[in-house]
PDB file of N, H, CA, C and O in Angstrom:
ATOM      1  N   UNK A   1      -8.064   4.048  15.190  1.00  0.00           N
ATOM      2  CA  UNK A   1      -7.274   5.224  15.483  1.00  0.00           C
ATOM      3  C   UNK A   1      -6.915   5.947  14.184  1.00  0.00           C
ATOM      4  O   UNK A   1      -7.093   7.162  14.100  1.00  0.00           O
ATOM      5  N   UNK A   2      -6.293   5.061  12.921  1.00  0.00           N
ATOM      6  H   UNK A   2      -6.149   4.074  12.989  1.00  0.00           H
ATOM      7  CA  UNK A   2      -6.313   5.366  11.727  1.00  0.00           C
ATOM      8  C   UNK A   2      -7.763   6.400  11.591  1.00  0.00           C
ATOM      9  O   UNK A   2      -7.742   7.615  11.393  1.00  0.00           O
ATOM     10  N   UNK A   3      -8.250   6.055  11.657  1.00  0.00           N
ATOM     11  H   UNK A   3      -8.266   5.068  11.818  1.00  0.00           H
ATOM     12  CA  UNK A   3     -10.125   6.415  11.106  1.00  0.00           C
ATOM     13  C   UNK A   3     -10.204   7.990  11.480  1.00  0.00           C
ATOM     14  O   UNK A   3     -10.407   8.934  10.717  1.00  0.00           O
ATOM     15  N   UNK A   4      -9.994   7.996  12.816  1.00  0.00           N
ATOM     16  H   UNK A   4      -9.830   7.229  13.437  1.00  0.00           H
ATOM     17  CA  UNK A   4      -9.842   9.226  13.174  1.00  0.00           C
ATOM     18  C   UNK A   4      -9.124  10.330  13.434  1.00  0.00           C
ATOM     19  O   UNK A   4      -9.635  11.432  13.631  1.00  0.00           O
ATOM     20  N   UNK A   5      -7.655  10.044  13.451  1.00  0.00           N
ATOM     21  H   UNK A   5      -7.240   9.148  13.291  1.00  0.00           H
ATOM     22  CA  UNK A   5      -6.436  10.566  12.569  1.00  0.00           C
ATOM     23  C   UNK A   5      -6.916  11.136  11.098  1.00  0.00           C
ATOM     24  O   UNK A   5      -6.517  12.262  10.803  1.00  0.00           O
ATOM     25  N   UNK A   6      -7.420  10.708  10.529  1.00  0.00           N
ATOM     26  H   UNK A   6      -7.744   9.793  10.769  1.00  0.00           H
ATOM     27  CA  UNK A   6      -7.621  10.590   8.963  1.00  0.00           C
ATOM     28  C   UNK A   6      -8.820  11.429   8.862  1.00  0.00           C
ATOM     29  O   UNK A   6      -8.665  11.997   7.781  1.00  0.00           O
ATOM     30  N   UNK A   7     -10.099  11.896   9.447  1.00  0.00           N
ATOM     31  H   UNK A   7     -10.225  11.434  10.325  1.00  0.00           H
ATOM     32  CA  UNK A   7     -11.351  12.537   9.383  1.00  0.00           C
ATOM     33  C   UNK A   7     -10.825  13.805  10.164  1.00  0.00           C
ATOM     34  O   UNK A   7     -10.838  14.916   9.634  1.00  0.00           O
ATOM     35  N   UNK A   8     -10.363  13.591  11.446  1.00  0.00           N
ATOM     36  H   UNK A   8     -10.353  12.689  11.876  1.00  0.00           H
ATOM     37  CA  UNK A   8     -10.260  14.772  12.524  1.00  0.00           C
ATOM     38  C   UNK A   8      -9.105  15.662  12.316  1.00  0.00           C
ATOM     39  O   UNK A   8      -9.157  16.843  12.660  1.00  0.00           O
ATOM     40  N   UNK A   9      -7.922  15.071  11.690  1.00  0.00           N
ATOM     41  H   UNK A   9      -7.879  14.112  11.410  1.00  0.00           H
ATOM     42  CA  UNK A   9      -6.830  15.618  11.689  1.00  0.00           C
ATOM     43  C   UNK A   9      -6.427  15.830  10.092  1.00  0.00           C
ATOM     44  O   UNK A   9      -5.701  16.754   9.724  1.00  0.00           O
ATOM     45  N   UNK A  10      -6.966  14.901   9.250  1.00  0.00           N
ATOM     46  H   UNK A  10      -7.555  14.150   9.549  1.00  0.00           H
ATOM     47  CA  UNK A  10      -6.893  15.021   8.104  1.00  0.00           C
ATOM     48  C   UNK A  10      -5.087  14.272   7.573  1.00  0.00           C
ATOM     49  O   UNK A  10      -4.437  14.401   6.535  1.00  0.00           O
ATOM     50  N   UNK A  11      -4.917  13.795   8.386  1.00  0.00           N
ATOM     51  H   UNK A  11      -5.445  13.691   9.229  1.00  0.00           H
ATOM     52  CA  UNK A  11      -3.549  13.081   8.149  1.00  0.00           C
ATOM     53  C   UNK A  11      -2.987  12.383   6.532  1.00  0.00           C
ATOM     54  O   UNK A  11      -1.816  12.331   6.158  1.00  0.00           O
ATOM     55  N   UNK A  12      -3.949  12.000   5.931  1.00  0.00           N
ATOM     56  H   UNK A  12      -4.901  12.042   6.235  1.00  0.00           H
ATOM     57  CA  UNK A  12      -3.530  11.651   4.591  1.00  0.00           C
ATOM     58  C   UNK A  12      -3.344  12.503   3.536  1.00  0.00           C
ATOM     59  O   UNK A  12      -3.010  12.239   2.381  1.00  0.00           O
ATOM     60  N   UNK A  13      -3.611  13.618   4.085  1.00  0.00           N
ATOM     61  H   UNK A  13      -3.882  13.833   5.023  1.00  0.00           H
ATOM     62  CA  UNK A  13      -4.189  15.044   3.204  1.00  0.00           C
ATOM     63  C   UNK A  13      -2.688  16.109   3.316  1.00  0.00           C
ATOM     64  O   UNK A  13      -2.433  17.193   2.792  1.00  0.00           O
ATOM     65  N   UNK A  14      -1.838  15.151   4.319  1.00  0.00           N
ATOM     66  H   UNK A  14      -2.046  14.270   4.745  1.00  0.00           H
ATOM     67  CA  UNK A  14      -0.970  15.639   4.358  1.00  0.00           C
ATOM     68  C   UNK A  14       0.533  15.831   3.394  1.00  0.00           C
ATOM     69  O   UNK A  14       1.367  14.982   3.711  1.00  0.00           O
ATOM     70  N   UNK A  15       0.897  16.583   2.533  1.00  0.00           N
ATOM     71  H   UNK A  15       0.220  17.273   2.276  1.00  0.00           H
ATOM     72  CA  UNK A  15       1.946  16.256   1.548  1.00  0.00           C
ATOM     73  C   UNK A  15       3.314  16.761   1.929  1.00  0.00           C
ATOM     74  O   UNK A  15       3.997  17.466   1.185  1.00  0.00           O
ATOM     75  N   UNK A  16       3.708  16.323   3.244  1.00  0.00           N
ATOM     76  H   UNK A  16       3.153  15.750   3.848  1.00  0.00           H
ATOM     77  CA  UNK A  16       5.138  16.749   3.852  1.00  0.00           C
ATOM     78  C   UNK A  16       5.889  15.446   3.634  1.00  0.00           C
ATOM     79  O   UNK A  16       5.514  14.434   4.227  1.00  0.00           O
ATOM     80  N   UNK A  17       7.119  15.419   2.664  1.00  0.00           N
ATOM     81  H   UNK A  17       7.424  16.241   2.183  1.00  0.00           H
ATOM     82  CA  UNK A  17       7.894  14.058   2.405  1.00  0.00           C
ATOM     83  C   UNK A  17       8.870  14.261   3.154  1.00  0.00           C
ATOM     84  O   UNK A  17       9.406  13.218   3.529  1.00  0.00           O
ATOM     85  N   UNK A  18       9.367  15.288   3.565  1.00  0.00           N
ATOM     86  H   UNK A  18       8.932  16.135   3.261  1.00  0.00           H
ATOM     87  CA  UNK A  18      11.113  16.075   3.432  1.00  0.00           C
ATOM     88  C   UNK A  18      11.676  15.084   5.074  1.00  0.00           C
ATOM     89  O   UNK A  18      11.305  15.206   6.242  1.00  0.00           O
ATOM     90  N   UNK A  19      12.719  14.127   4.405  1.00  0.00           N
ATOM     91  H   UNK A  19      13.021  14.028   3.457  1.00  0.00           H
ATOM     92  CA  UNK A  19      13.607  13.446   5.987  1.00  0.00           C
ATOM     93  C   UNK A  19      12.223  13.295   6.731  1.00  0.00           C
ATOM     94  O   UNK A  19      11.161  13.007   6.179  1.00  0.00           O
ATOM     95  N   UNK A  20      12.416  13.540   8.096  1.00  0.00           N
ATOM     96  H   UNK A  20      13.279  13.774   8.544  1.00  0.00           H
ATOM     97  CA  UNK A  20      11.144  13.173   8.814  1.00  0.00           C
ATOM     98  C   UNK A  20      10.481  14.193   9.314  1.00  0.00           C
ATOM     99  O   UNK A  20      10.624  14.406  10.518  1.00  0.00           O
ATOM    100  N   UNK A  21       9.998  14.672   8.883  1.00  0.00           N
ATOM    101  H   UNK A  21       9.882  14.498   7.905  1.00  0.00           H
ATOM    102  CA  UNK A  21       9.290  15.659   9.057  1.00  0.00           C
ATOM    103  C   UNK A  21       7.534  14.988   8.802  1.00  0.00           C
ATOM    104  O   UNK A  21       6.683  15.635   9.412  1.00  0.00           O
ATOM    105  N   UNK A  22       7.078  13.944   8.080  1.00  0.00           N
ATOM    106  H   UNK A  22       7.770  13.418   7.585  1.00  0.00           H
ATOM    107  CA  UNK A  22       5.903  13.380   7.980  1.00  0.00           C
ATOM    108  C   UNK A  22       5.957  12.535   9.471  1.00  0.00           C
ATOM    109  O   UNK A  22       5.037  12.647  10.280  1.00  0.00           O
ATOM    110  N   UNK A  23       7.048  11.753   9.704  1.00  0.00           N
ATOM    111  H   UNK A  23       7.796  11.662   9.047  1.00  0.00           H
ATOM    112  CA  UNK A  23       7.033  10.945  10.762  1.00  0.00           C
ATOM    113  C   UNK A  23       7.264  11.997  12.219  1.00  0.00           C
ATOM    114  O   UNK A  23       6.914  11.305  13.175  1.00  0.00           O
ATOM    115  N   UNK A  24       7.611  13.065  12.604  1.00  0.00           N
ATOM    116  H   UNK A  24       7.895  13.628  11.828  1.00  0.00           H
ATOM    117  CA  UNK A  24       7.454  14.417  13.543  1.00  0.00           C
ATOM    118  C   UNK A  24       5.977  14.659  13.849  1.00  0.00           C
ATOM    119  O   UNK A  24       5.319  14.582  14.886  1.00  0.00           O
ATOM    120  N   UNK A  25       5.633  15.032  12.372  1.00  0.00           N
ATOM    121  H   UNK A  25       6.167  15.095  11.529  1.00  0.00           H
ATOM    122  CA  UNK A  25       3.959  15.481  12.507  1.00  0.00           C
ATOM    123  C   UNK A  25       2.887  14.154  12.897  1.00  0.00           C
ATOM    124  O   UNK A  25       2.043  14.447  13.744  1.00  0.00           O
ATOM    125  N   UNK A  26       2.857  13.270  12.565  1.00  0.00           N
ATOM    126  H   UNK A  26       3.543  13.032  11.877  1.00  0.00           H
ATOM    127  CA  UNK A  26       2.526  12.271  12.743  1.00  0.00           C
ATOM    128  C   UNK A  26       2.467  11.898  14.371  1.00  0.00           C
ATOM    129  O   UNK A  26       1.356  11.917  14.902  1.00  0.00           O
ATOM    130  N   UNK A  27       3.612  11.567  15.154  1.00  0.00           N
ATOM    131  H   UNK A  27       4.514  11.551  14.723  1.00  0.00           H
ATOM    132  CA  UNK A  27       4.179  11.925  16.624  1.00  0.00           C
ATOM    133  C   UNK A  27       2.730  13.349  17.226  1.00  0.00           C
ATOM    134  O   UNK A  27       1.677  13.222  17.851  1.00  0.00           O
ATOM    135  N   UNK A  28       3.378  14.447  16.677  1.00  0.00           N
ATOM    136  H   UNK A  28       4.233  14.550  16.170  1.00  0.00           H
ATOM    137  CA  UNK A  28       2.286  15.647  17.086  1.00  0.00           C
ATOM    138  C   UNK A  28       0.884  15.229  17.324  1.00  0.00           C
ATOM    139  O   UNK A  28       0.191  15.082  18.330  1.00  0.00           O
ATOM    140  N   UNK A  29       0.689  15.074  15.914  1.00  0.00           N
ATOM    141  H   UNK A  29       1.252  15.194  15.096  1.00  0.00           H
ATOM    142  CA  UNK A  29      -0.557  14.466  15.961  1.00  0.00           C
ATOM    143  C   UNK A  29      -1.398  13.231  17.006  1.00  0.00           C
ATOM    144  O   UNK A  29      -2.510  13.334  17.524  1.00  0.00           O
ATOM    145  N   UNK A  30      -0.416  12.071  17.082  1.00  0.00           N
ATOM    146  H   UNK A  30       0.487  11.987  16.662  1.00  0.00           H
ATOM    147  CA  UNK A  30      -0.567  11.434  17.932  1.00  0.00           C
ATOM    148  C   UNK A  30      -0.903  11.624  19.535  1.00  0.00           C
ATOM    149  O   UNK A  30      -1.910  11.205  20.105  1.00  0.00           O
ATOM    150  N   UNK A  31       0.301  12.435  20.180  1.00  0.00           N
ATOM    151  H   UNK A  31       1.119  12.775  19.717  1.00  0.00           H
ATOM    152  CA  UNK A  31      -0.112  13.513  21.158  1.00  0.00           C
ATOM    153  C   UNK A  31      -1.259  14.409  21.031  1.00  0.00           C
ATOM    154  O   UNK A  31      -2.036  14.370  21.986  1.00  0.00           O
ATOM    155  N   UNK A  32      -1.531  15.158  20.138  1.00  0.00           N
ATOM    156  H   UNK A  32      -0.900  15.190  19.363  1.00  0.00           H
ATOM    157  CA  UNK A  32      -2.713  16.014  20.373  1.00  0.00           C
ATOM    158  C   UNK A  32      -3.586  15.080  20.763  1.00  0.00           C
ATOM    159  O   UNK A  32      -3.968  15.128  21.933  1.00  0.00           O
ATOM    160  N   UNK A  33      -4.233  13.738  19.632  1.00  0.00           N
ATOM    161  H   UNK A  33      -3.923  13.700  18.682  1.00  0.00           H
ATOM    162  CA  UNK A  33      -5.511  13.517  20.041  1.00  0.00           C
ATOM    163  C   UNK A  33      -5.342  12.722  21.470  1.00  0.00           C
ATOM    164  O   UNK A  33      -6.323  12.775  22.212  1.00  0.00           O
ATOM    165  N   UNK A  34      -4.130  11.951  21.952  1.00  0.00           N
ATOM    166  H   UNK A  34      -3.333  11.908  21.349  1.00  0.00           H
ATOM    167  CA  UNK A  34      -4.295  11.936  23.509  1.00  0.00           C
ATOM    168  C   UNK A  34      -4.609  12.927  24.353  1.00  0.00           C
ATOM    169  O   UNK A  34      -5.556  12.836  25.135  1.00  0.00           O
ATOM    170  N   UNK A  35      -3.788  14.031  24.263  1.00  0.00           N
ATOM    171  H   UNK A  35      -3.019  14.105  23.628  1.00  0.00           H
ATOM    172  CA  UNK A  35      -4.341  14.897  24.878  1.00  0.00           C
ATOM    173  C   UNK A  35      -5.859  15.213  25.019  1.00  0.00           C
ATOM    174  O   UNK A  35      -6.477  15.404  26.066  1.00  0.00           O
ATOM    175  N   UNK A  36      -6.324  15.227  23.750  1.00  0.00           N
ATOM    176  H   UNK A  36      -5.822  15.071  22.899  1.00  0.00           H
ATOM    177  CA  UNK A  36      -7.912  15.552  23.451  1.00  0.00           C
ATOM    178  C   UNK A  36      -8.770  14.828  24.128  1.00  0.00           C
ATOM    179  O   UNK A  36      -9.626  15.298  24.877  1.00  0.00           O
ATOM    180  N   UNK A  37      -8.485  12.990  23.777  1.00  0.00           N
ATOM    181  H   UNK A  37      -7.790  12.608  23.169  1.00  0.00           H
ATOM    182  CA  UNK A  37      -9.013  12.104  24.553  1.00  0.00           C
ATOM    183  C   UNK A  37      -9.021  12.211  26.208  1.00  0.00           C
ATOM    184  O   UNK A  37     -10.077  11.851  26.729  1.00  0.00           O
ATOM    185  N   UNK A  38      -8.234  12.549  26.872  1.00  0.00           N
ATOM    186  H   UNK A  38      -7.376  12.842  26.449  1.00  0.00           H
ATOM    187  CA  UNK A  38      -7.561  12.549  27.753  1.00  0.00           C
ATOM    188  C   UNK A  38      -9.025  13.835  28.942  1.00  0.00           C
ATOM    189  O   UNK A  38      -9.556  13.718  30.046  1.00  0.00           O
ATOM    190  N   UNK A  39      -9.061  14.670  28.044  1.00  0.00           N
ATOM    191  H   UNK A  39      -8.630  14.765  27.147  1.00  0.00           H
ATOM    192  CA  UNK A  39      -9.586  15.828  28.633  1.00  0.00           C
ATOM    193  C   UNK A  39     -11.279  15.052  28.845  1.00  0.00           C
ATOM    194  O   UNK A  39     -11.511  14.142  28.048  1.00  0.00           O
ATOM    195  N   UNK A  40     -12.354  15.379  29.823  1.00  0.00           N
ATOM    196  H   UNK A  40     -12.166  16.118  30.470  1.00  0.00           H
ATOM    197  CA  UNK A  40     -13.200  14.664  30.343  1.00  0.00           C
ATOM    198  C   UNK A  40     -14.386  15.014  29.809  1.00  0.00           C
ATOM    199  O   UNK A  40     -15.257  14.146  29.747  1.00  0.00           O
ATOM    200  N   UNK A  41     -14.545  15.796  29.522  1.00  0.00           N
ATOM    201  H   UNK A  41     -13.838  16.500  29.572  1.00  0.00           H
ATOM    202  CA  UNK A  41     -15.789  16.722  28.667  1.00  0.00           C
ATOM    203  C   UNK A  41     -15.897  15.483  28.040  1.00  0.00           C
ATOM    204  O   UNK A  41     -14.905  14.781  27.844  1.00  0.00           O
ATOM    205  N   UNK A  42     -17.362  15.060  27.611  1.00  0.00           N
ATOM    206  H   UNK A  42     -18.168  15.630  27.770  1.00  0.00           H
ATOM    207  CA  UNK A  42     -18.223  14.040  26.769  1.00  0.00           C
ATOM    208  C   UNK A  42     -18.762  14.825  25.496  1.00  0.00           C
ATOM    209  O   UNK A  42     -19.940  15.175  25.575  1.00  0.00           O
ATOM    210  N   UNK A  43     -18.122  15.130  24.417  1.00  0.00           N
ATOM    211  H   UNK A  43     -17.165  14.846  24.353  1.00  0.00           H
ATOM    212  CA  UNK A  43     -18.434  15.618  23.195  1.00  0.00           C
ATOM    213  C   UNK A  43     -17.365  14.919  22.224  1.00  0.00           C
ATOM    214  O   UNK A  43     -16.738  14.082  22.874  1.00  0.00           O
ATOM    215  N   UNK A  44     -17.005  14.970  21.079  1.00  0.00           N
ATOM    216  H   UNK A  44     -17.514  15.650  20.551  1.00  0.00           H
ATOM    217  CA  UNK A  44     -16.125  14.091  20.072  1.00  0.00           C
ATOM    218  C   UNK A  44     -14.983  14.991  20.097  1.00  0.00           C
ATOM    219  O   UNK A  44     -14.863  16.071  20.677  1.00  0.00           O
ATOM    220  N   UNK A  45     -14.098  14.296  19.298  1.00  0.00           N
ATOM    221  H   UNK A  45     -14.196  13.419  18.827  1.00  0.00           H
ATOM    222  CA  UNK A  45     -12.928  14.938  19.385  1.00  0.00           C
ATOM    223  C   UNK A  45     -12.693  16.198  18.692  1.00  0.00           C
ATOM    224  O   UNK A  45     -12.106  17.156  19.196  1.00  0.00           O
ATOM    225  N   UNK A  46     -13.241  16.151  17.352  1.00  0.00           N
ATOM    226  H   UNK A  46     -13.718  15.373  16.942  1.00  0.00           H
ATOM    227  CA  UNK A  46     -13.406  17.640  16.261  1.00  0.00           C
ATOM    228  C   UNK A  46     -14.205  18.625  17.253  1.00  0.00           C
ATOM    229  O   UNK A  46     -13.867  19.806  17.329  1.00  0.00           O
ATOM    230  N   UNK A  47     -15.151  18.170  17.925  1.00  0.00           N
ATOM    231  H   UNK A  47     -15.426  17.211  17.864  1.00  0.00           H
ATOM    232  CA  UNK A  47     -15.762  19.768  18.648  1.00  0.00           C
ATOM    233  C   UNK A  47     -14.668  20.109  19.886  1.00  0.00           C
ATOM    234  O   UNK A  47     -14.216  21.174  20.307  1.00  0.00           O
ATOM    235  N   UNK A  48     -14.512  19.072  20.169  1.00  0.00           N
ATOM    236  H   UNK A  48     -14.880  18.207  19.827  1.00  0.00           H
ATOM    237  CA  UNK A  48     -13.000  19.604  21.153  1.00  0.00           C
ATOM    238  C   UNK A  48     -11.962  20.367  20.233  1.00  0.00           C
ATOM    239  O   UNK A  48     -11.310  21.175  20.895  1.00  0.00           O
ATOM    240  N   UNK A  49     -11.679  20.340  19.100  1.00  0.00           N
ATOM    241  H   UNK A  49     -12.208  19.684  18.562  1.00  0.00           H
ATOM    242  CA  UNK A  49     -10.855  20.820  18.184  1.00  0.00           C
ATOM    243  C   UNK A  49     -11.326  22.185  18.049  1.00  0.00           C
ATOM    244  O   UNK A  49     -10.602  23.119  18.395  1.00  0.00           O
ATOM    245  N   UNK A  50     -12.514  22.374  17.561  1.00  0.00           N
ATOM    246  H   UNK A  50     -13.102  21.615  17.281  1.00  0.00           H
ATOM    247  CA  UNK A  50     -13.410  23.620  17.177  1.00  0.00           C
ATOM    248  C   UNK A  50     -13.219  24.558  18.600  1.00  0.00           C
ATOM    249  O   UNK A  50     -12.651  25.642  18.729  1.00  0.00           O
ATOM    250  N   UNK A  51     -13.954  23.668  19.667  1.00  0.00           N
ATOM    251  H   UNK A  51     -14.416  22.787  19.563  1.00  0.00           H
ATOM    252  CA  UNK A  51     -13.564  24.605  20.844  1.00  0.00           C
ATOM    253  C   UNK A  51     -12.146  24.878  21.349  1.00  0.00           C
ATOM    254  O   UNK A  51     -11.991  26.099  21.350  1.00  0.00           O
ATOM    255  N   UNK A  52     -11.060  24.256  21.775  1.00  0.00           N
ATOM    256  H   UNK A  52     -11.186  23.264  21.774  1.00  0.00           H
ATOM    257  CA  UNK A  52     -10.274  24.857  21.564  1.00  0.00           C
ATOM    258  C   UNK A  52      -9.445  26.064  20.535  1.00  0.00           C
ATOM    259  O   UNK A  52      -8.649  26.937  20.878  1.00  0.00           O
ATOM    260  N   UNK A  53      -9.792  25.843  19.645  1.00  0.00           N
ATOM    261  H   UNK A  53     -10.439  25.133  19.366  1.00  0.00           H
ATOM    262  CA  UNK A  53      -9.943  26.771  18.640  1.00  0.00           C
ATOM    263  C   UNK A  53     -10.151  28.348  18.787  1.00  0.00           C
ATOM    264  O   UNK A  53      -9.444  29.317  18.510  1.00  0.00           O
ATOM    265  N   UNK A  54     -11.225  28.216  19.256  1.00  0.00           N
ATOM    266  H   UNK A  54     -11.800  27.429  19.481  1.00  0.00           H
ATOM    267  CA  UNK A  54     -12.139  29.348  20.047  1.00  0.00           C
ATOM    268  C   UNK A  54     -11.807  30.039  21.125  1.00  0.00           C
ATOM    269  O   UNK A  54     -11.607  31.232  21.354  1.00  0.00           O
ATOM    270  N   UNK A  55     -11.780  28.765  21.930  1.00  0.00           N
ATOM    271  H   UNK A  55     -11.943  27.796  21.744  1.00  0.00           H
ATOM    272  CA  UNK A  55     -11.926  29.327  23.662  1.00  0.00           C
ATOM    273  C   UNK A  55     -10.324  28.977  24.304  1.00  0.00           C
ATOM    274  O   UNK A  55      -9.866  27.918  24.733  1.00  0.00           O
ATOM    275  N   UNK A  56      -9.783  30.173  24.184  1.00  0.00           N
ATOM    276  H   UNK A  56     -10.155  31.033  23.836  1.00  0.00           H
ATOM    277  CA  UNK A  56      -8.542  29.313  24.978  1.00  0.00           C
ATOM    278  C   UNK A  56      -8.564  28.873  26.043  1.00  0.00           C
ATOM    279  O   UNK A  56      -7.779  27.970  26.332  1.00  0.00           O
ATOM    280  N   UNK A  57      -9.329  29.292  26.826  1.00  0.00           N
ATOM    281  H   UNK A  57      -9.967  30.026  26.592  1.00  0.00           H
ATOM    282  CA  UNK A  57      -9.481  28.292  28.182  1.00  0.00           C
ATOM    283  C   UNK A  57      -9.619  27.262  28.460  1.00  0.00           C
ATOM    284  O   UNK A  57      -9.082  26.642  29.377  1.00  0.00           O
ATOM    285  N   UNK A  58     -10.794  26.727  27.271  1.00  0.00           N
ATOM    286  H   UNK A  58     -11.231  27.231  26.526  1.00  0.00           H
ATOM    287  CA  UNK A  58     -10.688  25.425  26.848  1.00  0.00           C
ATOM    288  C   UNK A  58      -9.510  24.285  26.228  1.00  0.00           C
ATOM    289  O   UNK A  58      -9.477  23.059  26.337  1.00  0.00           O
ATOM    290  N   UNK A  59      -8.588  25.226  25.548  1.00  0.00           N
ATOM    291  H   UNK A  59      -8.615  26.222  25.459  1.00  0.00           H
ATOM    292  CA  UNK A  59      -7.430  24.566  25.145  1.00  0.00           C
ATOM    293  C   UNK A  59      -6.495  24.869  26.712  1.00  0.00           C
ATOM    294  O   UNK A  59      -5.386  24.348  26.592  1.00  0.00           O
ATOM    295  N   UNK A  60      -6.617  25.367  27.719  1.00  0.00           N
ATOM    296  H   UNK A  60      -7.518  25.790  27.816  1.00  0.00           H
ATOM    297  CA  UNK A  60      -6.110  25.555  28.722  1.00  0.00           C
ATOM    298  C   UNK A  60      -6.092  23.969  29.451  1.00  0.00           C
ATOM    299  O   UNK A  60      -5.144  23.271  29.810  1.00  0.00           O
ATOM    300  N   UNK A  61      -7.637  23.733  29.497  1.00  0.00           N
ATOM    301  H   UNK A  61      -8.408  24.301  29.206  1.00  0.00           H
ATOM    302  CA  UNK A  61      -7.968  22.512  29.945  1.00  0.00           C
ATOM    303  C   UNK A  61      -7.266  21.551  29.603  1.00  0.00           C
ATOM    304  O   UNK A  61      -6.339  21.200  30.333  1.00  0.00           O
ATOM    305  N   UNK A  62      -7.531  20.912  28.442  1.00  0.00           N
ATOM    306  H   UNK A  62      -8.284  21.197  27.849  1.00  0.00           H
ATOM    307  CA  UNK A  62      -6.833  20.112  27.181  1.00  0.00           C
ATOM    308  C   UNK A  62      -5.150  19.662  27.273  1.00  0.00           C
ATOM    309  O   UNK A  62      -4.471  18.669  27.010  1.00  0.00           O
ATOM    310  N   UNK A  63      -4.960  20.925  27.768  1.00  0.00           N
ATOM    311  H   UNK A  63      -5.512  21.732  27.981  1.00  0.00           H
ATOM    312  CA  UNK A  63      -3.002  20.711  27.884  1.00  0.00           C
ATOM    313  C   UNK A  63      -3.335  20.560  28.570  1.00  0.00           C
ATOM    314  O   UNK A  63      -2.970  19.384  28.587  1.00  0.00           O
ATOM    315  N   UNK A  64      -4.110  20.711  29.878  1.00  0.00           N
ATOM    316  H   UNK A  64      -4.406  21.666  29.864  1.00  0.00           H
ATOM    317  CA  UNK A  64      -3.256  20.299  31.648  1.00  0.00           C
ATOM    318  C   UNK A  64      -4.394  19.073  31.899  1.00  0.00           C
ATOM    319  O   UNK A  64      -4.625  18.752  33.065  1.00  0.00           O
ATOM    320  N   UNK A  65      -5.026  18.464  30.915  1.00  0.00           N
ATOM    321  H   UNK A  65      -4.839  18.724  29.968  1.00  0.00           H
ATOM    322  CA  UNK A  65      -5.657  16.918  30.972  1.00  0.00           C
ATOM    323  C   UNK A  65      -4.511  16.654  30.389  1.00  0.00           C
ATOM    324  O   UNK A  65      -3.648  16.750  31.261  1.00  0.00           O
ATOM    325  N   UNK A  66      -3.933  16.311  29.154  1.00  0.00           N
ATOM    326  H   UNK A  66      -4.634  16.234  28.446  1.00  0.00           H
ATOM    327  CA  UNK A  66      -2.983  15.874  28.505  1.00  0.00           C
ATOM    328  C   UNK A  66      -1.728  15.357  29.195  1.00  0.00           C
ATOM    329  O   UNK A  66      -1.293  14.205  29.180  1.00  0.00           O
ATOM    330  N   UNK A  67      -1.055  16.811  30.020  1.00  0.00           N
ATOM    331  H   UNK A  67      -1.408  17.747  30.033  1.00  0.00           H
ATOM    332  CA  UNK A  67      -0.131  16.401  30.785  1.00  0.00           C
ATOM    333  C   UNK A  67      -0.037  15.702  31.899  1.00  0.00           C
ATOM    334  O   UNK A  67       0.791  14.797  31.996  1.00  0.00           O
ATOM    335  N   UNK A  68      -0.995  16.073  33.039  1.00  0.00           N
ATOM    336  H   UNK A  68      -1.668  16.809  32.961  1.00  0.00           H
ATOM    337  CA  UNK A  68      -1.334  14.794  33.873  1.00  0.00           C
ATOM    338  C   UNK A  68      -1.707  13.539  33.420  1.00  0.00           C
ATOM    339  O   UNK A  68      -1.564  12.614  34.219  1.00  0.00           O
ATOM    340  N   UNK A  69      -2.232  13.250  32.121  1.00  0.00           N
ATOM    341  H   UNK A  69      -2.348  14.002  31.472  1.00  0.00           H
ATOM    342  CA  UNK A  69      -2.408  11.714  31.929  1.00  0.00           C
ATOM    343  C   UNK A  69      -1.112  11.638  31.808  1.00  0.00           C
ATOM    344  O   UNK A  69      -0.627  11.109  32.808  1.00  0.00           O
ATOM    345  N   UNK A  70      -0.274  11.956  30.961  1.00  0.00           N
ATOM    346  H   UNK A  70      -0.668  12.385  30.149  1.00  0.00           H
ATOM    347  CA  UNK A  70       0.853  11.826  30.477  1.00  0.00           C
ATOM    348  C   UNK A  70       2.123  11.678  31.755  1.00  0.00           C
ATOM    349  O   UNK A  70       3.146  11.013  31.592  1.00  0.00           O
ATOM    350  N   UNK A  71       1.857  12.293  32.766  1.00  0.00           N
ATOM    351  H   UNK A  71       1.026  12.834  32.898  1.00  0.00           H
ATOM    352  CA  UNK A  71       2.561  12.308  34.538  1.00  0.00           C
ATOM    353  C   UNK A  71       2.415  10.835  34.777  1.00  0.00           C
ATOM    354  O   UNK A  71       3.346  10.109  35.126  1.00  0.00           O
ATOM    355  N   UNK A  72       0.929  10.363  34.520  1.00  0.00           N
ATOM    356  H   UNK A  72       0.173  10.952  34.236  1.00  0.00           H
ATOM    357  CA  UNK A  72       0.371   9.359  35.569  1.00  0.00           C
ATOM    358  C   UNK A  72       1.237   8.285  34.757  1.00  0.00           C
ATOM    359  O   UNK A  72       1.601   7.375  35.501  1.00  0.00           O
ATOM    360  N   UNK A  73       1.754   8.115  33.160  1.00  0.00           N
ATOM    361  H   UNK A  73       1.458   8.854  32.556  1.00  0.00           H
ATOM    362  CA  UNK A  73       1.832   6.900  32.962  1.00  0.00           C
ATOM    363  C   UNK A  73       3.299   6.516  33.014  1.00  0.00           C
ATOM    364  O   UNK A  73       3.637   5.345  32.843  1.00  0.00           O
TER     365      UNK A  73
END
């Protein structure tokens, strides 16, 4: 999970010290790539990144996979 936090999100690259604000983003982060995972499309997580990016419809998807996994548990 480290591995890909760290390539996809770039998490070590990050230089926010201030109170918790590293441990907030971190949280975010965590959520996004569930969310990402979450969504059913069979491509990796960075082109899910790229396309959302792009296509908001696609990031349309993404949140309302995200939140129903997130309902179900």
């Amino acid at each position: 999970m480290h591995w890909i936090l760290d390539v996809s999100m770039r998490e070590d690259a990050c230089q926010i010290y201030r109170q918790n604000a590293a441990e907030n983003l971190a949280g975010l982060r965590h959520m996004a790539l569930n969310m990402l995972r979450a969504e059913p499309t069979k491509i990796s997580v960075p082109m899910k990144q790229k396309r959302c990016m792009v296509n908001p419809s696609f990031l349309k998807q993404v949140l309302v996979a995200g939140l129903t996994s997130m309902a179900k548990s």
